[in-house]
C-alpha positions in Angstrom: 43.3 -26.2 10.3 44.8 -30.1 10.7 45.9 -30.5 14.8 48.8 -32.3 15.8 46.8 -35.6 16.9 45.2 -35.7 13.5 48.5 -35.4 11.6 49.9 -37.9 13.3 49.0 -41.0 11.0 51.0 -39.1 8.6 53.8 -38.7 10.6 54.1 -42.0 11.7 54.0 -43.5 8.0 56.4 -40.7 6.8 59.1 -42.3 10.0 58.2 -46.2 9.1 59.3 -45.4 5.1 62.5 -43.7 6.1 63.0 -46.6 8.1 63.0 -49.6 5.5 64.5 -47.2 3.6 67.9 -46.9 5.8 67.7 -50.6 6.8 70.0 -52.0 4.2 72.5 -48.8 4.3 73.8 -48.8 8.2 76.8 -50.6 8.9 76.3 -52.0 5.5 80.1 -50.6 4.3 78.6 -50.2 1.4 77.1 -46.4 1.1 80.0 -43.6 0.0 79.2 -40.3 0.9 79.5 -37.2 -1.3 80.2 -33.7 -0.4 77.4 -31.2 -1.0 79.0 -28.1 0.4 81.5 -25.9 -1.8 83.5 -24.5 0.9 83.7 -27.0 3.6 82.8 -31.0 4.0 79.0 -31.4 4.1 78.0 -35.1 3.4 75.1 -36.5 2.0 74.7 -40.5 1.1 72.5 -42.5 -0.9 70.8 -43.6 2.4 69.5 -39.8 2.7 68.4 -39.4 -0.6 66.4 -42.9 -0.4 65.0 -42.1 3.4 64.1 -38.8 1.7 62.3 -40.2 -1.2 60.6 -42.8 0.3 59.2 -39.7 2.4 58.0 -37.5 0.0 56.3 -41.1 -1.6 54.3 -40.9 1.4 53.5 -37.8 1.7 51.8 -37.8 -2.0 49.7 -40.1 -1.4 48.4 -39.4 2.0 49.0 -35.5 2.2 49.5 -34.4 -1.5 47.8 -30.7 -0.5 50.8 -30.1 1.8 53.5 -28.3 1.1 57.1 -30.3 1.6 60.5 -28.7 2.9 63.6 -31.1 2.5 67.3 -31.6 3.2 68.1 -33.4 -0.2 65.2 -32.2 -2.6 64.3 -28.8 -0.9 60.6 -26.9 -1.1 58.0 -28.2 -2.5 54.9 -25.5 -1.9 51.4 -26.4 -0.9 47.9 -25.2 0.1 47.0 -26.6 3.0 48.4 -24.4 5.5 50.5 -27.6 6.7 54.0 -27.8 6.2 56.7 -31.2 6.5 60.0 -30.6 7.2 62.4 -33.7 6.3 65.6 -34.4 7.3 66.4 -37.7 6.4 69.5 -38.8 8.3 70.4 -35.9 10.8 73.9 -37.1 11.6 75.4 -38.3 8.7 79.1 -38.3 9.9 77.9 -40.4 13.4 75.6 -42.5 10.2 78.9 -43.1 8.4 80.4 -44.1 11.5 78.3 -46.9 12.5 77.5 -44.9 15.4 73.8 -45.3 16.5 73.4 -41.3 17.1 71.8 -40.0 13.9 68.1 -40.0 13.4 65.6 -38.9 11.0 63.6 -36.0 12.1 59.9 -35.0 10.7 58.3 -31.5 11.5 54.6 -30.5 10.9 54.3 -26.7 10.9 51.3 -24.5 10.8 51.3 -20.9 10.5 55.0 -20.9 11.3 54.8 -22.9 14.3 56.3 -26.4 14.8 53.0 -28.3 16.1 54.0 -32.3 15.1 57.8 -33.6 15.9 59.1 -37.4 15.7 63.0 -38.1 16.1 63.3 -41.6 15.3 66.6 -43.5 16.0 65.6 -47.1 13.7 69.1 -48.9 15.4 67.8 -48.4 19.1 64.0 -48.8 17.6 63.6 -45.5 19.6 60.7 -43.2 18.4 60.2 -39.7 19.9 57.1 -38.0 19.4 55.9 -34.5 20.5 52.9 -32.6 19.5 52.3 -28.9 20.7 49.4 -27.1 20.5 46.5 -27.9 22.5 46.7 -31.6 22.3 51.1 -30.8 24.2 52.8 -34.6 25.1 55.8 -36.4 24.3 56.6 -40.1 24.7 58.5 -42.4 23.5 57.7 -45.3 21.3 60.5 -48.1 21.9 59.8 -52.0 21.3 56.2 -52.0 21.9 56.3 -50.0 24.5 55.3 -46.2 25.3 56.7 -44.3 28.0 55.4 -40.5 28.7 58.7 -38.0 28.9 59.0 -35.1 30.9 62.2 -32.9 30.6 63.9 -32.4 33.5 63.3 -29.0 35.0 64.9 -28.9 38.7 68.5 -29.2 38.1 70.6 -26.0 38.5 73.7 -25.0 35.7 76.3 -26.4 38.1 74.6 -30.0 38.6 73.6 -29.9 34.9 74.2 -32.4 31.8 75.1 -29.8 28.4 75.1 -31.2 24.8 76.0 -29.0 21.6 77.4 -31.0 18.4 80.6 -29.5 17.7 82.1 -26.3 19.1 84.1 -26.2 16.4 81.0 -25.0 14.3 80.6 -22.1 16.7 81.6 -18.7 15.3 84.4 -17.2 17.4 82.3 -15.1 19.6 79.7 -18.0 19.9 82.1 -20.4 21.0 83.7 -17.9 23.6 80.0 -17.7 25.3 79.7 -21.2 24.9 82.8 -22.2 26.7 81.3 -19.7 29.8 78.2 -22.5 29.9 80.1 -24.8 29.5 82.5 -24.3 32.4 79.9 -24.1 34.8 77.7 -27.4 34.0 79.0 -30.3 35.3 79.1 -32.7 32.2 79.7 -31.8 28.3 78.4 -34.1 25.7 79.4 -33.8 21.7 78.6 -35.7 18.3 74.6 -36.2 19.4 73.3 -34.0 16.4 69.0 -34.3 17.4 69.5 -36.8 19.7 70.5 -35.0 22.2 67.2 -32.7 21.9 65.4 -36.5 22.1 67.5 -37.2 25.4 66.7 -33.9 26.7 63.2 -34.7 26.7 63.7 -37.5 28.1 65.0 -36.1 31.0 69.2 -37.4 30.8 69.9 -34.1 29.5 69.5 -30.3 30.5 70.3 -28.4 28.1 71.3 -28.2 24.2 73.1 -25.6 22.6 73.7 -24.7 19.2 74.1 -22.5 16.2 74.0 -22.6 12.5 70.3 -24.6 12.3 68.4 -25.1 9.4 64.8 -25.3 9.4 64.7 -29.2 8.8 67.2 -29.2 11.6 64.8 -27.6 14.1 61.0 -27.8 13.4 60.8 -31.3 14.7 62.8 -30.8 18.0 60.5 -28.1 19.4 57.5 -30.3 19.6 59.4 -33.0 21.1 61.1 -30.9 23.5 58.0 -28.5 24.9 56.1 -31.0 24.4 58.0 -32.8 27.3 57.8 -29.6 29.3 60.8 -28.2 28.3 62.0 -24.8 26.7 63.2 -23.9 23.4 64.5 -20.4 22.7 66.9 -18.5 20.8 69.9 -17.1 22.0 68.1 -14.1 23.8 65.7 -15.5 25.2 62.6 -15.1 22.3 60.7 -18.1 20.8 63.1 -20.5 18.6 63.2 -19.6 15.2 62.9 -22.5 12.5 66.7 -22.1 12.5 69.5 -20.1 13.6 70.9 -20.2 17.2 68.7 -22.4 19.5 69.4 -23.4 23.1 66.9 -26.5 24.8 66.1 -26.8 28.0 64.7 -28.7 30.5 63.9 -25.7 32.9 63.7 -22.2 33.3 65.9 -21.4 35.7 68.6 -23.3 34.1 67.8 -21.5 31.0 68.3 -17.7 32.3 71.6 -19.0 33.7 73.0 -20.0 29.9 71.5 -16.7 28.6 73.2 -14.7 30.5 76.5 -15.5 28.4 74.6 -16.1 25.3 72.5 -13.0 24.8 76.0 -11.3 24.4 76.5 -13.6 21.1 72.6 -13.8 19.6 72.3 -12.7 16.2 70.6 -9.2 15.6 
């Protein structure tokens, strides 16, 4: 079976082609998004489909025996063992905004775990890469230079930094053991989307929390994140799911302090 460190080539090639393929699309005021979802407001623009594209290009010529799992064009199955999971622009409504929060996340998987994880931000040139399995690191690529990131794992609930995207995606009975985090942590951030997760192993952020996560959404955080040292779990406390409910963080202690309200909400 491929390691991390040797599907890294890959991985890097797959984030430089969604890159040129975004360039002309950011702040551009030119790219109109559509709605994709029947029953709310899900957007998708021409920028995803292209970084998406320009992706799966890649991965044809360099990886054609792996299989492919994508926001935009869904599965594609392979027989490698080796799994990509795409999402082109995570963050489309901060993308459409002009706001420099969205990235484009990449996931390697292997026998359902996440082993390979790159957030890249292209407007910050900011480049996060985890692997996570015996070869575990994270660092962070960021004009020409690479710095080594470690989560932050000392800070207690009460002295702590929380991210989640929007409460308002919450069910009702996740938001309501949400808001008991949230009240005891001393700052709240919204509107990161992955970011946050790349912050978090960068040690700015403790903790991420969140609900609803697709399997693009997810399989290239965990690498990032315990690559960096830190912890990703679902709501009770078992090893994240490629989806779901998933809280980050940079310690343990400051994890069994958020699960304590949380495990009351996790999914059966």
């Amino acid at each position: 079976m491929d390691s991390a460190r040797s599907l890294l080539p890959t991985a890097i090639a797959l984030a430089d082609a969604a890159r040129r393929a975004v360039a002309g699309f950011f702040r551009a005021g030119s790219d109109l998004a559509e709605n994709k979802s029947l029953t709310g407001y899900d957007p998708v623009t021409e920028a995803d489909r292209a970084a998406e594209r320009a992706m799966r290009d890649v991965l044809s010529r360099m990886r054609p025996q792996d299989g492919v799992e994508g926001e935009e064009y869904g599965a594609l199955p392979g027989r490698s063992g080796i799994t990509w999971y795409l999402d082109p622009i995570d963050g489309t409504r901060a993308f459409l905004a002009g706001l420099p929060s969205w990235t484009t996340l990449i996931g390697a998987v292997a026998g359902g775990r996440a082993i390979l994880g790159v957030i890249d931000q292209p407007w910050l040139e900011e480049r996060y890469i985890g692997l996570n399995d015996q070869d575990r690191c994270a660092y962070l690529l960021s004009r020409g230079q690479r710095t080594d990131l470690a989560a932050c794992s000392s800070r207690p609930l009460s002295r702590a930094i929380l991210s989640t995207t929007d409460p308002f995606i919450l069910r009702p009975h996740e938001r309501s053991a949400f808001e008991q985090v949230r009240t005891q942590a001393r700052i709240t951030r919204y509107g990161l989307d992955a970011y946050a997760y790349a912050r978090l192993a960068a040690g700015t952020i403790d903790m991420v929390i969140e609900s609803g996560l697709q399997s693009y959404d997810v399989a290239a955080l965990i690498p990032v994140v315990e690559g960096a040292g830190g912890l990703v779990t679902d709501w009770r406390g078992e090893p994240a799911r490629l989806g779901g409910q998933i809280i980050a963080a940079g310690g343990r202690a400051i994890l069994e302090e958020a699960l304590i309200p949380l495990r009351a909400a996790a999914d059966g």
